[in-house]
C-alpha angles and dihedrals in degrees: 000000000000117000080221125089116232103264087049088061100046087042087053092050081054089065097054092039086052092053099051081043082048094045082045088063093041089049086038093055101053088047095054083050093058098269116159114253113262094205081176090072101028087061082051092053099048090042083051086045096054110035101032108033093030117027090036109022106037088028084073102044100044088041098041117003100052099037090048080048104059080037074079105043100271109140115232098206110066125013132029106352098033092062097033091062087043095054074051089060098040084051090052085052104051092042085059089042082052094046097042084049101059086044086066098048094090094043093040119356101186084060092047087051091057111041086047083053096052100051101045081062095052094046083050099054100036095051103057106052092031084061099046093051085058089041101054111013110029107037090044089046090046093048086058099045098042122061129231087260096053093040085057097045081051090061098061087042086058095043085054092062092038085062099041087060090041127251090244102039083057086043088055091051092046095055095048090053078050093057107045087047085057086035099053109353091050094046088054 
């Protein structure tokens, strides 16, 4: 079992989410300057996207953390559940928009151009506030309203859905979110 408590993993998760969205404005933004399209790394970032922030993070926010939640008369529908699972879905959404994007380079490329550019808007914008909302509304809302107990029975919950994705294949991700932050955020 993990020496973290639950809201320390999925904190932790946040750091490496923040550093591929960081590496989408930097790659954005050389786009948008007339950089060429490095499909290579945009297929990373939407694998990232959706292994890493969505299977496994928000897996186990939406499987454990929500349900364990309205255990404890939370709603699900509304704030701050409700729009939490919603920005999810939004973030499903513009993962698939990214990836449909860089199918299209080879057949039209000023279409590609555009939808890629869309959606790595969509994905800067969405991220950060949806990050902070968990950050600093959800996870200290969750650690009043659950006990020690419960917080403990999350973890290996947690721990379940870690393993489901694979320690090393998480491992993989977070090195690759590593890397880009050395690779463009460090450079900055």
């Amino acid at each position: 079992m993990s020496a973290l408590s639950p809201m320390e993993i999925l904190e932790r998760e946040h750091r490496h989410i923040e550093k591929v969205v960081k590496a989408c404005f930097v790659t954005l933004e050389e786009i948008g300057n007339g950089g060429t399209i490095d499909a290579g790394l945009l297929r990373q970032i939407v694998e990232f996207m959706r292994v890493y922030a969505d299977k496994s993070h928000h897996g186990k926010e939406e499987a454990q953390l929500f349900p364990a939640l309205f255990n404890k008369g939370v709603p699900i529908t509304g704030c701050p559940i409700g729009g939490l699972s919603g920005e999810h879905v939004m973030g499903r959404h513009l993962a698939g928009g990214l990836s449909d994007g860089i199918d299209l380079l080879e057949r039209d490329p000023a279409a590609a151009e555009k939808t890629i550019l869309e959606n790595l808007r969509g994905i800067t914008k969405l991220y950060p506030n949806h990050i902070w909302k968990e950050d600093y509304l959800l996870f200290p809302m969750t650690l009043k309203v659950m006990t020690g107990e419960e917080l403990l029975a999350l973890g290996t919950k947690f721990e379940k859905v870690t393993q489901s994705v694979g320690i090393e294949t998480l491992q993989r991700y977070e090195d690759f979110a590593d890397g880009l932050a050395r690779r463009w955020i460090g450079a900055r």
